[in-house]
C-alpha positions in Angstrom: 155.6 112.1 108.3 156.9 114.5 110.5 154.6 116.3 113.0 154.7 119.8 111.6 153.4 118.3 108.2 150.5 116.5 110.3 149.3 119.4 111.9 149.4 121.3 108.2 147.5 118.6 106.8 145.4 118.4 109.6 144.5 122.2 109.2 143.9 122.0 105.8 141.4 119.7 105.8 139.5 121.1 108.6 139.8 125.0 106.9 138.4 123.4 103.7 134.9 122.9 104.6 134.0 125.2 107.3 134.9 127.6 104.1 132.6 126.9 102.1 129.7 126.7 104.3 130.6 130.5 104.9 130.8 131.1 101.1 127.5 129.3 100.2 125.5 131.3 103.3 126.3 134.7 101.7 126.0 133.9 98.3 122.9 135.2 96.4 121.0 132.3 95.1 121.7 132.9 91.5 122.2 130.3 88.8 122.5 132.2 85.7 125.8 132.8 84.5 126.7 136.5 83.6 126.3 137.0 79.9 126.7 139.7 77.7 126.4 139.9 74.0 125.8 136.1 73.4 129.0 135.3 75.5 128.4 133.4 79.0 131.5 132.6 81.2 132.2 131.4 84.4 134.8 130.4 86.9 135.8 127.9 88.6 138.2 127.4 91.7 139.5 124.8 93.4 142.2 124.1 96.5 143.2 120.4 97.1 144.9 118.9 99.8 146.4 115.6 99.8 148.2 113.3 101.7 150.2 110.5 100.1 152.8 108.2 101.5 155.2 107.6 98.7 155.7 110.2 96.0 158.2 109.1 94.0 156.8 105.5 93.6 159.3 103.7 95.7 159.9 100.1 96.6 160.5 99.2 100.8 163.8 98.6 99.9 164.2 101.8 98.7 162.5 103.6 101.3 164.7 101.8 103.9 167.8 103.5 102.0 166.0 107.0 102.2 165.1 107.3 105.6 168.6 105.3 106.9 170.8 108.3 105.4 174.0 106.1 104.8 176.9 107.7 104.1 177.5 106.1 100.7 174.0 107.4 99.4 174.8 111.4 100.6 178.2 110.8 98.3 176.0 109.8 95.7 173.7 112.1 95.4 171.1 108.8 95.5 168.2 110.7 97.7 169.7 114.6 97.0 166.3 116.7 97.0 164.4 113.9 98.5 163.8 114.8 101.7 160.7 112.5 102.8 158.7 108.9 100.6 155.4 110.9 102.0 154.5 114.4 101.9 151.5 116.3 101.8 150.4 118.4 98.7 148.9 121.6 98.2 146.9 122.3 95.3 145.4 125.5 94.2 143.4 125.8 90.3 141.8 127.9 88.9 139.9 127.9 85.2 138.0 130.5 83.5 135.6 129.2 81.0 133.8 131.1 78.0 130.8 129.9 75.9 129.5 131.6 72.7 127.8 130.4 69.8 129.7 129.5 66.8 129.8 126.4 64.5 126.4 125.5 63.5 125.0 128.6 66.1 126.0 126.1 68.9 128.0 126.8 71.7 132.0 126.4 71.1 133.7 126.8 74.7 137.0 127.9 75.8 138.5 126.8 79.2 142.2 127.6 80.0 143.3 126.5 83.4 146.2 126.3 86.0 147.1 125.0 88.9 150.5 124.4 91.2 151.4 121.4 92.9 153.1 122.7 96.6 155.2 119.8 98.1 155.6 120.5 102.2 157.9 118.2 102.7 159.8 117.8 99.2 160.4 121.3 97.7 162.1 120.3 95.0 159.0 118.7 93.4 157.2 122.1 93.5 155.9 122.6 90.1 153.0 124.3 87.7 150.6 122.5 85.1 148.5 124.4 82.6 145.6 123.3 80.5 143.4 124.6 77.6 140.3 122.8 76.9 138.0 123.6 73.7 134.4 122.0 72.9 132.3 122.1 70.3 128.4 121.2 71.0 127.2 119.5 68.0 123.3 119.0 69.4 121.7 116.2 70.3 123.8 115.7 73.0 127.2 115.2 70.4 130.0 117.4 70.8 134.3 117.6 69.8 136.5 118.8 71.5 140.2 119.3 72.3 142.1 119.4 75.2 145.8 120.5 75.9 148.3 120.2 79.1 151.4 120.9 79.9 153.8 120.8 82.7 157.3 122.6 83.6 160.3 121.0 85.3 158.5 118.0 87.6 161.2 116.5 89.5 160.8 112.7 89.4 163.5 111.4 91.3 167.2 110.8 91.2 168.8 108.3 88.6 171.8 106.8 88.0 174.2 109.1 85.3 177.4 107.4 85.9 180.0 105.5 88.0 183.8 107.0 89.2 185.2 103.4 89.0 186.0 101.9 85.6 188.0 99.0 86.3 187.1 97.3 89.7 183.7 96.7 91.4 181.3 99.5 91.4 180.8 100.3 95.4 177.5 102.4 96.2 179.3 105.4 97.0 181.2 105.5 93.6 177.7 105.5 91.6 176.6 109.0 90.5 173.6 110.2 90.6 171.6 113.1 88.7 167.8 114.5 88.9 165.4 113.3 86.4 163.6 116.6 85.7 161.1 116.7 82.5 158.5 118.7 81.1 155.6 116.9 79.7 152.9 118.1 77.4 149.9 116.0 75.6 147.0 116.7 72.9 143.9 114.9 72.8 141.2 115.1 70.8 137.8 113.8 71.9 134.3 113.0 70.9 131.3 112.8 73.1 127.6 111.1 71.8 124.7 110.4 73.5 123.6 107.5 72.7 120.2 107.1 74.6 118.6 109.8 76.9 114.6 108.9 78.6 112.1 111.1 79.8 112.4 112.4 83.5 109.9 110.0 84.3 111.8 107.1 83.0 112.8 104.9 86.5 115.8 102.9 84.7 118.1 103.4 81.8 117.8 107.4 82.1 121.0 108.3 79.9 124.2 106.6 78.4 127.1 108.3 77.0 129.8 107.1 74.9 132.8 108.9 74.9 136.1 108.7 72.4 139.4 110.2 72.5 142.7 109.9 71.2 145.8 111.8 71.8 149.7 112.5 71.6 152.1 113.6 74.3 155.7 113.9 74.7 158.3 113.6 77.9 161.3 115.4 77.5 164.2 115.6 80.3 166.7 118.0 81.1 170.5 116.7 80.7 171.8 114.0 81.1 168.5 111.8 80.9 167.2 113.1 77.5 167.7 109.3 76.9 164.9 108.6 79.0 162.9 111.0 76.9 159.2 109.6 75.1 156.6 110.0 73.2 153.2 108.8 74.1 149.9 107.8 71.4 147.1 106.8 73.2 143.5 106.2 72.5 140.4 105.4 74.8 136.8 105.1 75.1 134.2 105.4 78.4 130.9 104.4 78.7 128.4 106.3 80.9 125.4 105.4 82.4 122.7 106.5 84.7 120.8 103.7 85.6 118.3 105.7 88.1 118.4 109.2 89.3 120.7 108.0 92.4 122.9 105.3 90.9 125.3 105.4 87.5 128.0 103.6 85.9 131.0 103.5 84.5 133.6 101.8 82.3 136.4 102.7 80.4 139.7 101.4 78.1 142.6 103.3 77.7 145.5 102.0 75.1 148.5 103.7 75.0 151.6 103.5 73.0 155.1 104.4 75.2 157.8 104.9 72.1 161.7 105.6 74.4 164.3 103.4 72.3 166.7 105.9 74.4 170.1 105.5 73.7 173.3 104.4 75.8 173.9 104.7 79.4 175.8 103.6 82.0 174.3 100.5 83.5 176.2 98.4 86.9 176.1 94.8 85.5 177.5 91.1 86.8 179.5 89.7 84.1 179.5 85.9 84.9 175.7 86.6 83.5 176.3 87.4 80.5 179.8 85.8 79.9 181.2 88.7 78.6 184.3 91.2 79.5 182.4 94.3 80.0 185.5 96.0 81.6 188.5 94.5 79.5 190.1 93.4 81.9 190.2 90.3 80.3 188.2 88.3 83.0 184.8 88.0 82.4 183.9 87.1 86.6 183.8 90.7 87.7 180.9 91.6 89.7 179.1 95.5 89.0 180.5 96.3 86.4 180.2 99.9 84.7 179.2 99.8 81.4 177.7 101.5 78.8 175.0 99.8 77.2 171.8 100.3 74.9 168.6 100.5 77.1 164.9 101.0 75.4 161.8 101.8 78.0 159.5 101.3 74.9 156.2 99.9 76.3 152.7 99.1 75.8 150.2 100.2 78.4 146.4 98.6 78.5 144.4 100.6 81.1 140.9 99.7 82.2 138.5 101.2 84.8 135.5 100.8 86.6 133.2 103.5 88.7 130.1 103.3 90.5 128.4 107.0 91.4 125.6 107.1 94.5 124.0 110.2 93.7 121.6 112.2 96.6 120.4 115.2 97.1 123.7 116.4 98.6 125.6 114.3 99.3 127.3 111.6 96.6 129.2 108.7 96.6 131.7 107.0 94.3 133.8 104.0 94.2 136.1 103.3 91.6 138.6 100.7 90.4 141.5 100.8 88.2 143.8 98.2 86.6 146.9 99.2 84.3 149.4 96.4 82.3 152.7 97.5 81.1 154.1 95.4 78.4 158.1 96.4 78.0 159.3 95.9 74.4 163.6 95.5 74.9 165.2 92.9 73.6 168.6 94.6 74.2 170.6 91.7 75.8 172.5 94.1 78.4 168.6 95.7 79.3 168.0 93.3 82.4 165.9 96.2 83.8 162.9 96.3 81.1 163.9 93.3 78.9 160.7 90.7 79.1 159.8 92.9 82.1 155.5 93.4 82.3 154.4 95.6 85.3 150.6 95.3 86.8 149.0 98.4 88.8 146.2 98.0 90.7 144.5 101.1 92.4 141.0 101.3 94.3 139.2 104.8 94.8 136.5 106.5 97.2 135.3 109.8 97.5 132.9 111.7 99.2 131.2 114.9 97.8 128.9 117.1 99.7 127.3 119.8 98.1 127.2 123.5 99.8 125.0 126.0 98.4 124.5 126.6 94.9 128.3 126.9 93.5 130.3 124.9 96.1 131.5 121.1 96.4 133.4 119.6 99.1 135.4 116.4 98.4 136.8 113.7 100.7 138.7 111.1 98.8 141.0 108.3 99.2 143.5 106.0 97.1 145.0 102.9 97.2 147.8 101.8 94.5 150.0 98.2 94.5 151.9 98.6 91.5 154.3 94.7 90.7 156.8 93.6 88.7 157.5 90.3 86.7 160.9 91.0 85.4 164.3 90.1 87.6 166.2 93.6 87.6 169.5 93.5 88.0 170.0 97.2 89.3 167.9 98.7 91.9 168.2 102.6 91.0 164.9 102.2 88.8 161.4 101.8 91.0 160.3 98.5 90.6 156.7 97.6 93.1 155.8 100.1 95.0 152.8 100.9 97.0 150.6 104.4 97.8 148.0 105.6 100.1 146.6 108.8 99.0 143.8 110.8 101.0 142.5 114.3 100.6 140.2 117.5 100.6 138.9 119.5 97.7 136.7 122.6 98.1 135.5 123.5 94.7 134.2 126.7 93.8 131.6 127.5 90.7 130.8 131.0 90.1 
């Protein structure tokens, strides 16, 4: 990380807090949101600042490549637009949320929100999100609900979209490579129920939550990679429970469904592995090889997590862990990359909240992801095991 990032990160984080303190002083202590004619609303604004080594998920070997700047890479557009594995991210939201009674006379909420992603060090990632959550309250602590996001243009990284040489060994500086650029967009629908909530006086077992959801999305990519386009079904349940008034509990599964057959695309392969002639030249003993060949990212994913929340006055703690299997469906013969490949992520979490005032939340967190591979690849343009630090601020405004 360069030095001029540092110091912007550095800023950041010390800006963040000092902020809010200001905020919170001059603030009127006031808790009711405005209403008027049965309609309440409120606002809520965030900025986040975050810190992560390796944004685009890739392997040492990979980030050895980057930051050496060999010639053959530059001719190949490999790292084009990829100026730095780390980078520091700016984050500004903002959502707008409005309550009124409807079904049953019980409040139906709207929240539409937005936020932009600033790269420092990576431009070309720069990119916006939008969301739209509704809820239905259905009493007794039940309520539906739906929630929508979207994303333009995120720049994921460069691929591979083709090779100059057709009849001799594939050098790296006669690969070709493009941006993967996709929007994304999902749909989930989601049920909360209370399944148990004690008196105040109650020492243990105070409330538990179950919570349901199930969802579509869909990845698509600007040319030429709409063969790495997917759709995404996924459905999930969380458990929540507070134990005590300073200690609850978490759990959750997430299953999701990956659906990319893709189509063809060009793939550098060894032919003594498979025995076949993949250039026609009739020798089957060429190493890298271009071809074109069927490849299918199809996937299951099985996601679980746990969380643990230290709750105080003002300050609160909590400590999470997450654990993630991919289970890659190919059985294209050419497909060395995903065929009878499984992946296994591992990611730990902390974060620190300290509350300012009446409507303002400070956040220090931090991240830790290992992300490893089963499968032998037999190219190296596709991310494989990878590891990420993340560490940041959030001030979070409620008005």
């Amino acid at each position: 990380m360069t030095g001029r990032t540092l110091q912007l990160l550095l800023c950041a984080l010390l800006a963040l807090a000092p902020l809010g303190e200001v905020c919170a002083k001059d603030k009127k202590k006031k808790k009711d949101k405005p209403e008027e004619n049965g309609i309440e609303w409120g606002l809520r604004l965030e900025g986040e600042v975050l810190y992560d080594t390796n944004i685009f998920n890739l392997s040492e070997s990979q980030i050895d490549r980057l930051e050496d700047d060999r010639a053959a890479d530059e001719i190949s557009g490999r790292f084009d637009d990829m100026e730095s594995p780390d980078d520091v991210i700016i984050s500004p939201r903002a959502a707008i949320s409005l309550s009124f009674p409807l079904l049953f006379d019980r409040d139906f909420t709207i929240e539409p929100s937005a936020r932009y992603d600033f790269y420092v060090e990576n431009p070309e990632r720069n990119h916006a999100r939008a969301g739209l959550d509704l809820e239905q309250k259905l009493g007794g602590g039940h309520s539906i609900g739906v929630d929508l996001g979207y994303a333009h243009e995120v720049f994921r990284k460069n691929y591979l979209a083709d090779a100059t040489d057709l009849v001799d060994s594939v050098s790296d500086d006669e690969r070709v490579y493009e941006p993967g650029i996709y929007n994304d967009a999902t749909v989930d629908l989601r049920y909360r129920a209370r399944l148990w909530k004690a008196d105040k006086d109650t020492p243990l077992l105070r409330r538990a939550e179950l919570k349901a959801r199930a969802g579509y999305g869909f990845r698509r990519y600007d040319d030429p990679f709409d063969n790495r386009d997917r759709d995404l079904y996924r459905a999930g349940v969380d458990l929540e429970i507070e134990l005590t008034s300073f200690l609850d509990i978490e759990g959750g599964y997430l299953f999701e469904y990956l659906e990319s057959p893709g189509d063809e695309e060009v793939l550098i392969r060894d032919e003594p592995e498979f025995g076949v002639d993949l250039n026609g030249d009739l020798d089957a003993n060429d190493l890298d090889i271009r071809t074109e060949q069927k490849v299918d990212r199809t996937r299951f994913r099985h996601g679980f997590r746990a969380d643990v929340h230290l709750k105080g006055d003002r300050w609160s703690l909590k400590v999470g862990y997450r654990l993630r299997f991919e289970d890659f469906e190919s059985d294209e013969l050419f497909d060395t990359t995903y065929r009878g490949r499984e992946d296994i992520r591992h990611e730990a979490r902390v974060a620190l909240i300290r509350k300012i005032g009446d409507s303002f939340n400070f956040t220090l967190e931090g991240r830790y992801l290992k992300e490893t591979s089963t499968s032998d690849a037999q190219n190296d343009n596709e991310e494989r095991e990878y590891e990420r630090f993340i560490v940041g601020a959030t001030l979070t405004a409620k008005f």
